[in-house]
Residue frames relative to the residue before (quaternion, step in Angstrom):
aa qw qx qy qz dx dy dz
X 1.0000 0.0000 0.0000 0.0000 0.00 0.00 0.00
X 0.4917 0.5265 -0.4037 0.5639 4.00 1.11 -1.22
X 0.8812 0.2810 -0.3108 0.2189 3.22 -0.16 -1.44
X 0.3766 0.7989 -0.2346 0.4061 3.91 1.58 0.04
X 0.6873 0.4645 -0.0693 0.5542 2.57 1.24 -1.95
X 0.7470 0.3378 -0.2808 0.4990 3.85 0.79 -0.63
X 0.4344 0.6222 -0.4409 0.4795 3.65 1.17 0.45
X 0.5531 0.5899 -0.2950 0.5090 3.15 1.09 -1.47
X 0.7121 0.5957 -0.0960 0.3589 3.21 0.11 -1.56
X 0.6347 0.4460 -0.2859 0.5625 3.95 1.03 -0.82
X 0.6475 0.6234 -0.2073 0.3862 3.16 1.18 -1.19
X 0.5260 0.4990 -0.3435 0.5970 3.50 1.03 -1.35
X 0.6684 0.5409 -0.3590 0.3631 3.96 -0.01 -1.27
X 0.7403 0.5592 -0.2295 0.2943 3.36 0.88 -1.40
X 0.5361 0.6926 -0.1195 0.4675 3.04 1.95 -1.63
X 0.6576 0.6264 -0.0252 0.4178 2.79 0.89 -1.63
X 0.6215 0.5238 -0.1074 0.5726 3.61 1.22 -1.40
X 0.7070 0.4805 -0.1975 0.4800 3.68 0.72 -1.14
X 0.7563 0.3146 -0.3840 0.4260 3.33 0.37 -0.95
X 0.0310 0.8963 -0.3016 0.3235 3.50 1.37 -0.17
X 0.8313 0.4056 0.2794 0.2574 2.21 -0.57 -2.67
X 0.7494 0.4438 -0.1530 0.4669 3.17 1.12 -0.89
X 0.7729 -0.4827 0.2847 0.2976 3.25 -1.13 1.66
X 0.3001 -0.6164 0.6624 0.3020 3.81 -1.31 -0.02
X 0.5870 -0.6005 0.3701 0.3975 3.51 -0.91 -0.09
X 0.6391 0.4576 -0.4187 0.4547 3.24 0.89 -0.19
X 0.6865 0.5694 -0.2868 0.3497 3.98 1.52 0.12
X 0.5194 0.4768 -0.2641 0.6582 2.76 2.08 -0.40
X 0.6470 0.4597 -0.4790 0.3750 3.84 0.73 0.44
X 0.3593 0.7689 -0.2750 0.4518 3.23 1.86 -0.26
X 0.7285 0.4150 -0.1363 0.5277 2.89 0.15 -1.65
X 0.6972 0.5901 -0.2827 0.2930 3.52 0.46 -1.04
X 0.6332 0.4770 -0.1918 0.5786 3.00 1.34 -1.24
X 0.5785 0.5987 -0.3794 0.4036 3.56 0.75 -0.83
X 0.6134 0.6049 -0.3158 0.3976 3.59 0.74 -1.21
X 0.7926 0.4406 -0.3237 0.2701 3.23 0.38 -1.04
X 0.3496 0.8308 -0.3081 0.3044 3.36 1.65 0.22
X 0.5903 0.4480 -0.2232 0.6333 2.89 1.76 -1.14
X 0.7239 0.4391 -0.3631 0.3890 4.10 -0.16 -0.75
X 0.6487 -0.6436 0.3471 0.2107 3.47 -1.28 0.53
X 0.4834 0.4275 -0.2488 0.7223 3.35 2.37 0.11
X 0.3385 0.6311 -0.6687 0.1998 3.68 0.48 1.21
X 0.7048 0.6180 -0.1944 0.2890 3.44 1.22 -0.27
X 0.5111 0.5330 -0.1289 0.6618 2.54 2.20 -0.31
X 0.4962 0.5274 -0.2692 0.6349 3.49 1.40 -0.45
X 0.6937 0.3863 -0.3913 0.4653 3.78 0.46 -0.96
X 0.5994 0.6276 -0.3684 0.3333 3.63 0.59 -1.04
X 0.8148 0.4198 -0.1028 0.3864 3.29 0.55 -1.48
X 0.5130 0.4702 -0.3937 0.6006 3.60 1.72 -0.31
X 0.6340 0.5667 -0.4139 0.3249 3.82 0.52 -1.11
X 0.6253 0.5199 -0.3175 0.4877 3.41 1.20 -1.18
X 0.8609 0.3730 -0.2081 0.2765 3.07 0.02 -1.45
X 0.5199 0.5110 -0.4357 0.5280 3.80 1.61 0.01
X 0.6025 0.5237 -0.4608 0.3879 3.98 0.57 0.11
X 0.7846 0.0827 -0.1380 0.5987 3.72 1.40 0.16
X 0.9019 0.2280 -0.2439 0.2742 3.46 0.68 0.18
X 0.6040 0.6687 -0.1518 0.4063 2.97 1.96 -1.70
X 0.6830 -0.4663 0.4931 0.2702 3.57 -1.03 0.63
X 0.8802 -0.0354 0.0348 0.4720 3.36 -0.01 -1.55
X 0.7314 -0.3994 0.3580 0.4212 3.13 -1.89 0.40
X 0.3700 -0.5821 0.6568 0.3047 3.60 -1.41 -0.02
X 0.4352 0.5868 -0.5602 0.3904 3.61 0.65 0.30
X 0.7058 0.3195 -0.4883 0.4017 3.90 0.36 -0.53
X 0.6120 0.5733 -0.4424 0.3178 3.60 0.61 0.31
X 0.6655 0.4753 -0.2179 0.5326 3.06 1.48 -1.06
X 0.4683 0.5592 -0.4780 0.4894 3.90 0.90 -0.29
X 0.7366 0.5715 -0.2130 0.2923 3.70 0.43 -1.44
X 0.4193 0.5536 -0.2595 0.6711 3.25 1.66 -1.51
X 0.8614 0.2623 -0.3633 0.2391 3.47 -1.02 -0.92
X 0.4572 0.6689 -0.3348 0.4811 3.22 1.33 -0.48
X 0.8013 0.2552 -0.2738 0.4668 3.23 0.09 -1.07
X 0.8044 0.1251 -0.0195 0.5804 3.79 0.94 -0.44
X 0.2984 -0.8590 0.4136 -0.0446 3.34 0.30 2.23
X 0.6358 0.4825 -0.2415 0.5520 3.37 1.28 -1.37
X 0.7338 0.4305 -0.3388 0.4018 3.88 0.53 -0.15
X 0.6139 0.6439 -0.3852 0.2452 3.49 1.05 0.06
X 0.5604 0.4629 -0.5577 0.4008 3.17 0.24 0.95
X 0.2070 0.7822 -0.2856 0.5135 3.40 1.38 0.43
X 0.7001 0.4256 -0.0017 0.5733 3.19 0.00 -2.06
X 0.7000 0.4893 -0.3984 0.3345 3.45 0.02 -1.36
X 0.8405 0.3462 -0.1646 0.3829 3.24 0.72 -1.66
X 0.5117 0.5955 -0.3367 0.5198 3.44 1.14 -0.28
X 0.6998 0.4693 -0.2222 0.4906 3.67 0.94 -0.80
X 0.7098 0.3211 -0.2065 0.5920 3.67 1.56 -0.61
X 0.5170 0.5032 -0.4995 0.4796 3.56 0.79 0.60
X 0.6889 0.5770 -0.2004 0.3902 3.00 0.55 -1.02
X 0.6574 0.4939 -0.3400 0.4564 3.30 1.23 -1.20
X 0.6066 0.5819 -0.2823 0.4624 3.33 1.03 -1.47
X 0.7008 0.4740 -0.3359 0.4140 3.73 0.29 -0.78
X 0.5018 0.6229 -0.3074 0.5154 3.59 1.30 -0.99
X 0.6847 0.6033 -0.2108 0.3502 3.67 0.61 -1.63
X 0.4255 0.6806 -0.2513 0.5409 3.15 1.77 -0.84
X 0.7490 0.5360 -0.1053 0.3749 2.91 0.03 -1.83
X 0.7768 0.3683 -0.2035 0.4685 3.60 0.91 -1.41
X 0.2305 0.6018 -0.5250 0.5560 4.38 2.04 -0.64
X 0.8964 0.2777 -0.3389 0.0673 3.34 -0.81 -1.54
X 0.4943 0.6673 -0.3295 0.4493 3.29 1.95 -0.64
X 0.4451 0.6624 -0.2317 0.5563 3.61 1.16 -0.95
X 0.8465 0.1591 -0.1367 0.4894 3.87 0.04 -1.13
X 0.7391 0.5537 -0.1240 0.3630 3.44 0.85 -0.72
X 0.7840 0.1753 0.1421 0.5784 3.42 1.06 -1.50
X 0.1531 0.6900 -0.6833 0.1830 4.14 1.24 0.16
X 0.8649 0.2453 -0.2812 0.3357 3.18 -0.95 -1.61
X 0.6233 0.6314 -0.2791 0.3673 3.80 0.73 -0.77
X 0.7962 0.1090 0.1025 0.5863 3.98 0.57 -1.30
X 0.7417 0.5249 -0.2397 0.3420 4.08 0.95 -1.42
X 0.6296 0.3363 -0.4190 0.5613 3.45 1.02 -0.56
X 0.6594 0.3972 -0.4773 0.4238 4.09 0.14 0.05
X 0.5684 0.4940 -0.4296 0.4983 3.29 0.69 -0.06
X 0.7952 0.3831 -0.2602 0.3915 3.46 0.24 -0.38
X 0.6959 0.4032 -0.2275 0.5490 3.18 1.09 -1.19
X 0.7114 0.3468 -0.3062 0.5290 4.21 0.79 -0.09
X 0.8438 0.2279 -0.1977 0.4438 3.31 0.50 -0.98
X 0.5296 0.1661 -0.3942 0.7325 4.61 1.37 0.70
X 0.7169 -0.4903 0.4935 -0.0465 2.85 -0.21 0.47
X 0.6155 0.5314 -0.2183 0.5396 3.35 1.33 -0.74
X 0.4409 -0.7100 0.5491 -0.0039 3.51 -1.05 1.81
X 0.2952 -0.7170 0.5651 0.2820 3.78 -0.61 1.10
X 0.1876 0.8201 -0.5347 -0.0797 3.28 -1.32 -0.01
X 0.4555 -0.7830 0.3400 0.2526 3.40 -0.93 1.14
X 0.0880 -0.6858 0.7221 -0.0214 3.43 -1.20 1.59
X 0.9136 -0.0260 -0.0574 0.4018 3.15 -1.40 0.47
X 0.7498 -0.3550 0.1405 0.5405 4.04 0.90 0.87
X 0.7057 0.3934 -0.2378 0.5392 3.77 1.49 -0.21
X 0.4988 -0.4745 0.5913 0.4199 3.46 -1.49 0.66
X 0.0001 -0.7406 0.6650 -0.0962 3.29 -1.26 0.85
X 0.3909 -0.6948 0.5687 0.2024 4.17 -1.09 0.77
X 0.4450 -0.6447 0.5958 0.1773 3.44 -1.24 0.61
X 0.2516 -0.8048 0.5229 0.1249 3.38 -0.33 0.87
X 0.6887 -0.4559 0.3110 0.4702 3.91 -0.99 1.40
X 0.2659 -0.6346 0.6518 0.3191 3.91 -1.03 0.29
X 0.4658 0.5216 -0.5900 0.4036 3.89 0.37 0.60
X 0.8266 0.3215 -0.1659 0.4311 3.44 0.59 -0.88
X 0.6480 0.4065 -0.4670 0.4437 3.46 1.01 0.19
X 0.4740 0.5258 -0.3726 0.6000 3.88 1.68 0.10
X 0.7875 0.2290 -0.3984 0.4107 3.43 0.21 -0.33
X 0.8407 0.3866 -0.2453 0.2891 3.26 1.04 -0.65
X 0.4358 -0.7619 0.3858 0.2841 3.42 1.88 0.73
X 0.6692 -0.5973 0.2867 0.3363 3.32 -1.27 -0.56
X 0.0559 -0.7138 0.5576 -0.4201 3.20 1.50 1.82
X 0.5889 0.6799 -0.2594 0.3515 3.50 0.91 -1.27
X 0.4934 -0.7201 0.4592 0.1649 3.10 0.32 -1.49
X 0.6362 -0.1990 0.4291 0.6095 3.03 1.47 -1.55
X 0.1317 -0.8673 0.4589 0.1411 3.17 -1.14 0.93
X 0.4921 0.4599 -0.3902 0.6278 3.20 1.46 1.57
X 0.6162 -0.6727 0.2528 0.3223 3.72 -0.72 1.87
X 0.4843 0.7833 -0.1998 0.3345 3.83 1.55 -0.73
X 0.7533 0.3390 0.0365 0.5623 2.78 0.94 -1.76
X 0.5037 0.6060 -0.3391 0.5139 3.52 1.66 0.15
X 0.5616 0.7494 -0.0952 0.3375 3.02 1.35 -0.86
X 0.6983 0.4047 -0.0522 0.5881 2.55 1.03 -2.01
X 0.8378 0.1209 -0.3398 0.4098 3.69 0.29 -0.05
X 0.7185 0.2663 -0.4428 0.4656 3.89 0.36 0.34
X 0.6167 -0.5431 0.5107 0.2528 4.05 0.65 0.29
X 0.8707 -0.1437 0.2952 0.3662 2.96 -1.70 -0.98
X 0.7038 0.3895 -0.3840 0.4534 3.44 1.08 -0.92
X 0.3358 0.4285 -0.7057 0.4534 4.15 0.26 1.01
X 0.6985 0.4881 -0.4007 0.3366 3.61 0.15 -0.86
X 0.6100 0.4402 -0.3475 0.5598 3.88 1.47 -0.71
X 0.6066 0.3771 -0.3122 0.6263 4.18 0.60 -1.01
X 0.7658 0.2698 -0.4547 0.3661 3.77 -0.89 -0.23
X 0.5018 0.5998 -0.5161 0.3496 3.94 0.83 -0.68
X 0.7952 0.5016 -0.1603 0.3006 3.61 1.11 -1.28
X 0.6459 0.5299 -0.2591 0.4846 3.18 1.70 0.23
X 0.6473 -0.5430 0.3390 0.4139 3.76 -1.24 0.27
X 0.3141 0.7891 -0.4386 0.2937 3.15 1.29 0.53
X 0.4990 -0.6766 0.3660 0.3991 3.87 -0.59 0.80
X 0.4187 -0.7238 0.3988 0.3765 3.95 0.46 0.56
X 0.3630 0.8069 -0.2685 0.3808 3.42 1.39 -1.43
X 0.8213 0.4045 -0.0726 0.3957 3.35 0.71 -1.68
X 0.6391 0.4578 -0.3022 0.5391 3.49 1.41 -0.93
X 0.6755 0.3672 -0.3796 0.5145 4.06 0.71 -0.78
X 0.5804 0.3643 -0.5489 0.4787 4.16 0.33 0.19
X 0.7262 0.4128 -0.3150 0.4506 3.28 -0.05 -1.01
X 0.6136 0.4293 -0.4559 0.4810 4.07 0.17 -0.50
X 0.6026 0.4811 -0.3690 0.5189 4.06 0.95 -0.62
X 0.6908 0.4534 -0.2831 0.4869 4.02 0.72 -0.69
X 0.7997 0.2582 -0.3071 0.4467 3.28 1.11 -0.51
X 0.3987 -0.7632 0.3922 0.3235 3.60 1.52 0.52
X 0.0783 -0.7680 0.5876 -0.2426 3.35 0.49 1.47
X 0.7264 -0.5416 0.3218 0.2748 3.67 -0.50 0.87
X 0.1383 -0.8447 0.4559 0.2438 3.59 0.52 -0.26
X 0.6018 0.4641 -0.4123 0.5025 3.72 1.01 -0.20
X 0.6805 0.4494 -0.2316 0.5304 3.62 0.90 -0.99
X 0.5322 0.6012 -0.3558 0.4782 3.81 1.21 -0.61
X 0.6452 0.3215 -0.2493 0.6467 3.85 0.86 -1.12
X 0.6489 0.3980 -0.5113 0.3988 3.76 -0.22 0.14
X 0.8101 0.4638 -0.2157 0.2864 2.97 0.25 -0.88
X 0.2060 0.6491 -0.4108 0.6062 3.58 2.64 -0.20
X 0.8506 0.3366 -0.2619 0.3077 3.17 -0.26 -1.39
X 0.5775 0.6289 -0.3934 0.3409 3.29 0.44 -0.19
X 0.7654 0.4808 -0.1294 0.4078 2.81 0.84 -1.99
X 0.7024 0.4392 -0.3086 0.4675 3.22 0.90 -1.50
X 0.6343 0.3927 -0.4977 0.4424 4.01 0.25 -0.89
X 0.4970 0.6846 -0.4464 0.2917 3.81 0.32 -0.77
X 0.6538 0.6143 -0.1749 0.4056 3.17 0.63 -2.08
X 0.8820 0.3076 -0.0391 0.3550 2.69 -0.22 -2.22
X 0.5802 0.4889 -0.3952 0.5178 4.25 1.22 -0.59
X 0.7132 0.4272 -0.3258 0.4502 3.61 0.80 -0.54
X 0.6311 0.4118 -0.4197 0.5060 3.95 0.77 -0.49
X 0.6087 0.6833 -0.2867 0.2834 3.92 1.39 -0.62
X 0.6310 0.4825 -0.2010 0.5733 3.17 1.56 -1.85
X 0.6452 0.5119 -0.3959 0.4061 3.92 0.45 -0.81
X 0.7852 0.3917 -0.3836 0.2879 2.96 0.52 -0.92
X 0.6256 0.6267 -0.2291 0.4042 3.26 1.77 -0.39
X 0.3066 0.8188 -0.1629 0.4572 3.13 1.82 0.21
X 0.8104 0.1357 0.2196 0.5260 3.05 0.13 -2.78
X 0.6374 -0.6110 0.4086 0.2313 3.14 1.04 -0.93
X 0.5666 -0.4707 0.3627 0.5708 3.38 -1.15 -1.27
X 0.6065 0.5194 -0.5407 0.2646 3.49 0.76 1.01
X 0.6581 0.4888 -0.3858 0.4233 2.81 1.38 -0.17
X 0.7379 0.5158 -0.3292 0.2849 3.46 0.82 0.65
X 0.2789 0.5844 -0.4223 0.6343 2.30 2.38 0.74
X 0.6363 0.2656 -0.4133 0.5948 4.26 0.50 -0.60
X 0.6261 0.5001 -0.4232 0.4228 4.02 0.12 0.20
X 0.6061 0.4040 -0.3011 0.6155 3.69 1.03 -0.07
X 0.7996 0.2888 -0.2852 0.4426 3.25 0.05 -0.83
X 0.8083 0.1547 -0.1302 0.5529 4.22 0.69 -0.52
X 0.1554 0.7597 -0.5615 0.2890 3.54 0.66 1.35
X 0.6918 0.4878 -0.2748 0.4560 3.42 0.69 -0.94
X 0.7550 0.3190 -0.2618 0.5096 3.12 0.85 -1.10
X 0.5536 0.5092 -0.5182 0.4070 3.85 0.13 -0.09
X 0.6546 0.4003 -0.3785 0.5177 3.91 0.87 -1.02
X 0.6742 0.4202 -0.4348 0.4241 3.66 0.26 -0.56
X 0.5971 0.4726 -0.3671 0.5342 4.09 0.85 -0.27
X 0.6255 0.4790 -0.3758 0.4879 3.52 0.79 -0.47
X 0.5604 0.5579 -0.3854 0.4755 3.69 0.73 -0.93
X 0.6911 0.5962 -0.2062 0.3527 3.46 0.23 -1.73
X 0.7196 0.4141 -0.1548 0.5355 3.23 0.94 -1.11
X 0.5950 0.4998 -0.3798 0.5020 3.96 0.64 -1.14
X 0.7145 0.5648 -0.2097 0.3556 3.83 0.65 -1.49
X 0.8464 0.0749 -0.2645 0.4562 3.48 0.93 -0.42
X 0.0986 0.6812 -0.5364 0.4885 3.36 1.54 1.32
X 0.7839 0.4321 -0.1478 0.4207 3.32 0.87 -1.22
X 0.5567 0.5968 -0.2201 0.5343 3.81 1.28 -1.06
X 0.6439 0.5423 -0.2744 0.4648 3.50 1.14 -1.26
X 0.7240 0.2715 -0.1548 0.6149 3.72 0.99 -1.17
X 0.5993 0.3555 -0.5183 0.4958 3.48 0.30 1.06
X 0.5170 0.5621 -0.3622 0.5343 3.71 1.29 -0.31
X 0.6680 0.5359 -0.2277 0.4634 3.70 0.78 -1.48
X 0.7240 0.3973 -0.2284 0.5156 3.60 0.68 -1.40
């Protein structure tokens, strides 16, 4: 019976050990996405994540596209643009959720799947904005809630957030809630997103897998220096004019 009872027992440990062990969901989409890198529908795999991360998907479509170019260097400008149509078309997709479906589908999207708590400022649910970027970017910003960002730079949050580690998901609902132009809304996708995604493409096609080891580890910061810089490019020619 003792010796049953401590079988029982190794077992519970073992059980116990495994579940452990076992992936979160947001690691076992990783991996997932990662796979298709190897099959002959990774491009087709990039398309449909690119789309579907501009209103719904967890992750970026960049760890798919990093992988792709990797494995095929001479094809990345390809990827790039296939990966930024898509994204931009998606964006579409995420405006309309934004104008159409906020109270219904957009605040769960945001608040379950970024992550990003509403709170009320001045009589409106409003988002806290990362404290990296309201420290680095002072009150260039505007506000330190995504709303009130809105209100004073427009569409171009919709060109400067596309370029950050921000969940995109969040900038095309919310640019539909705040009724951001929609002709200037799709320009400015494009910009950002072909920007991003040709420039993380051609480097990597460049260096390789070292640069995507210095791309993992100083992404955040390079996009937040880019910002910093693009923004008072811009302050300067509003100072000049």
């Amino acid at each position: 019976m003792e010796m049953k009872e401590e079988n029982k027992g190794q077992e519970g440990q073992e059980l116990s050990s495994e579940k452990r062990k076992k992936p979160g969901l947001v690691r076992r989409l990783y991996d997932w996405m990662l796979s298709w890198a190897d099959s002959r529908y990774g491009l087709h795999a990039l398309v449909v994540i690119s789309f579907a991360e501009s209103s719904f998907f967890p992750i970026p479509p960049d760890v798919l596209l990093i992988a792709l170019v990797l494995g095929a260097s001479t094809r990345w400008y390809k990827f790039a643009f296939w990966c930024t149509l898509a994204s931009v078309v998606g964006g579409l997709a995420g405006y309309g959720i934004g104008v159409f479906g906020w109270e219904t589908i957009g605040r769960w999207i945001v608040e379950h799947l970024t992550h990003k708590p509403l709170v009320e400022v001045g009589g409106r649910l409003d988002i806290a904005l990362p404290s990296y970027l309201v420290t680095v970017m002072g009150d260039s910003l505007g506000g330190e809630y995504l709303f009130q960002v809105y209100d004073h730079w427009n569409a171009w949050i919709v060109f400067i957030f596309g370029l950050t580690p921000l969940p995109y998901k969040l900038v095309t609902i919310t640019a539909g809630v705040a009724r951001v132009n929609l002709p200037v809304f799709l320009i400015a996708s494009v910009l950002s997103r072909a920007l991003r995604f040709f420039l993380v493409a051609w480097v990597l096609s460049k260096w390789g897998d070292p640069a995507r080891r210095f791309i993992d580890r100083y992404f955040n910061l390079l996009t937040i220096a880019f910002i910093v810089l693009l923004v008072g490019g811009f302050l300067v020619l509003k100072l000049v004019m």
